[in-house]
C-alpha positions as CSV (number, residue, x, y, z in Angstrom):
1,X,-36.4,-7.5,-15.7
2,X,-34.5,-9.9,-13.6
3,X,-31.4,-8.1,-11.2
4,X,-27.7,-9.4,-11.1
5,X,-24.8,-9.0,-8.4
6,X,-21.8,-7.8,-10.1
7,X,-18.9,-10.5,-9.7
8,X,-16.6,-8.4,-11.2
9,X,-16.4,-4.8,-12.6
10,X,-18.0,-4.6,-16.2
11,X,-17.8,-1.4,-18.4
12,X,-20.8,0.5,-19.1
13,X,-22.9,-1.7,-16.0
14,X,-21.2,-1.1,-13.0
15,X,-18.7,-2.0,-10.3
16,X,-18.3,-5.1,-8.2
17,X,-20.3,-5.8,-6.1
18,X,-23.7,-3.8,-7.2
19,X,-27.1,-5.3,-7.6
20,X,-28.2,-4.1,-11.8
21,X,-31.3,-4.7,-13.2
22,X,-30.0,-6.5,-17.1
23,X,-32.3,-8.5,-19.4
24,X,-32.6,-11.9,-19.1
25,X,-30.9,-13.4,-21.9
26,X,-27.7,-11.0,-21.2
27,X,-27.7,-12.8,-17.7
28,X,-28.0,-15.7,-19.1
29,X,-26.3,-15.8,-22.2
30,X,-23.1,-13.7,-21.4
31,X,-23.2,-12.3,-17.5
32,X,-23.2,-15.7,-15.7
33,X,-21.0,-17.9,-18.6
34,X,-18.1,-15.3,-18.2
35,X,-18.3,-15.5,-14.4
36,X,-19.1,-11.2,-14.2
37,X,-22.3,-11.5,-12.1
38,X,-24.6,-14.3,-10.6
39,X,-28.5,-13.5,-10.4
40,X,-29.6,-11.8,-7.4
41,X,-31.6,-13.8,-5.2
42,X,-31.7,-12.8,-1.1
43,X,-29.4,-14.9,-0.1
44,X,-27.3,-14.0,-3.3
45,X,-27.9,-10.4,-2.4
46,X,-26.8,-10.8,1.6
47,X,-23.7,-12.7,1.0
48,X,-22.4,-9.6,-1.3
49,X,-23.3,-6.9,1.7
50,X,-21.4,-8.8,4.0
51,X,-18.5,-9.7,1.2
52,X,-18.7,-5.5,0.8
53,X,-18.7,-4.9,4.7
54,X,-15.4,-7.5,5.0
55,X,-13.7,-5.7,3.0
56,X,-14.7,-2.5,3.8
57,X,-13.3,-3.4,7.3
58,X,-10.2,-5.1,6.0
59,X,-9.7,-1.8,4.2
60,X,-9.9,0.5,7.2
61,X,-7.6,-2.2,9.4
62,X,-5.0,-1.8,6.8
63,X,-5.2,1.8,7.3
64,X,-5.4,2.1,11.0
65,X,-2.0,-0.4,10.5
66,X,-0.4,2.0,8.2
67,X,-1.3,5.0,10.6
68,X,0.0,3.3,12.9
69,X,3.6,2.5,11.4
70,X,3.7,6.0,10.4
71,X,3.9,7.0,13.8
72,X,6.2,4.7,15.0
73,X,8.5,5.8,11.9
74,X,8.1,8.8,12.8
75,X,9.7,8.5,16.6
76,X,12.2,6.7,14.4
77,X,15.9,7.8,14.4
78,X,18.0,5.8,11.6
79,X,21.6,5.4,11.9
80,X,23.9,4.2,8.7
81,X,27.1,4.0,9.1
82,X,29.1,4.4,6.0
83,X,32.8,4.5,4.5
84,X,33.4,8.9,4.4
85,X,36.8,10.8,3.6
86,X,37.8,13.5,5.9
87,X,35.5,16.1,4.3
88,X,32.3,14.2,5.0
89,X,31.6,13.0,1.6
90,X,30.8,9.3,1.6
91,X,32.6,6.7,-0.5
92,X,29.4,5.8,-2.6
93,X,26.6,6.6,-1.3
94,X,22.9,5.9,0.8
95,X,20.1,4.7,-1.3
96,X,16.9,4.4,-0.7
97,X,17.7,0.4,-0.4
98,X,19.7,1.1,2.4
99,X,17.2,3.0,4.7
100,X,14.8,0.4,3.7
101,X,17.2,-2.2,4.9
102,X,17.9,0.1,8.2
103,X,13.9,0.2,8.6
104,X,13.9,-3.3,9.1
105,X,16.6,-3.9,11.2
106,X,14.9,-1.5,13.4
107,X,11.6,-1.5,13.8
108,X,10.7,-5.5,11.5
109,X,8.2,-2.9,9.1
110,X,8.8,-3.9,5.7
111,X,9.2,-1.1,3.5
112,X,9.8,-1.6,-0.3
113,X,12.5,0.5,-1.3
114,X,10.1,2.2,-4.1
115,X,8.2,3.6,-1.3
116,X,11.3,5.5,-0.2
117,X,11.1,8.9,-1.7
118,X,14.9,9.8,-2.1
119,X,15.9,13.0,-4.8
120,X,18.7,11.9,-5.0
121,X,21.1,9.3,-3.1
122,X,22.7,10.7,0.3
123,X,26.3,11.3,-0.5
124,X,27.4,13.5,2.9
125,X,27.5,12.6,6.8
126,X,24.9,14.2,8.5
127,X,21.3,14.0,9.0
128,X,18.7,13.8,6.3
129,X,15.0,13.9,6.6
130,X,13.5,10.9,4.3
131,X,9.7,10.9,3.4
132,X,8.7,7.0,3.3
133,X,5.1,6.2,2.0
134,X,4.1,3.4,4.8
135,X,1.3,1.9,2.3
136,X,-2.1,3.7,0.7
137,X,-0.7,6.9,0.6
138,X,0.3,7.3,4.3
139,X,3.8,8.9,4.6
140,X,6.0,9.2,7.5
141,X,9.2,11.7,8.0
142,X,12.3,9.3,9.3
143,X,15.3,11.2,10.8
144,X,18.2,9.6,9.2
145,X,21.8,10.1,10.4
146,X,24.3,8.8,8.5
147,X,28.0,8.8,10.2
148,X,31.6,7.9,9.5
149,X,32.0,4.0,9.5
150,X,34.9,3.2,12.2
């Protein structure tokens, strides 16, 4: 039985990436025409384990990255300055927008404004403690104070 690399995930096979042992005229006939695997042959085989080990680096440089923007959010202190009456309610309000927008401005990391993880939008002066998911589940606690616009 001749062996296949995985170009792609395929149901009831296996994942990308993985050498299977699949019968001729599957390879053939449906495997290789639909671009899901190419037949294993050692060179075939070697360029996959070093695809898997690029990959498998790029995944833990993107981690070390969000580690590391976690912990420079987290030495961060946000200030928003926004329109308040005299009892410290703001006119409107801080969204999760906003702190992404003030994230930027101060330390250039891109945060989507879906990563922000806001109950509820900041209606009173003060400081709040904002939970922002950096990327791959990596979270970071941002100190943000939000005063009276002068």
């Amino acid at each position: 039985m001749p062996t296949a690399i995985l170009l792609q995930d395929v149901e009831q096979l296996g994942e990308k990436g993985s050498v299977v042992e699949v019968s001729k005229g599957y390879l053939r006939n449906y495997l290789v025409p639909r671009r899901l695997a190419e037949p294993a042959t050692k060179g075939a085989v070697n360029a996959a384990q070093q695809r898997a080990a690029a990959a498998e680096k790029a995944v833990a440089e993107s981690q070390a990255k969000a580690q590391d923007a976690a912990a420079l959010l987290g030495k961060t202190v946000l200030t928003i300055a926004h329109q308040a009456g005299e009892d410290g309610r703001l006119f409107g309000s801080v969204t999760s927008q906003d702190i992404a927008d003030a994230i930027k401005e101060a330390r250039g990391i891109t945060i989507d404004k879906r990563h922000v993880q806001l109950e509820e939008p900041i209606k009173t002066i003060g400081t709040h403690m904002v939970t922002v998911e950096v990327s791959g589940g990596v979270t970071a606690q941002v100190k943000t104070m939000v005063v009276e616009q002068k």
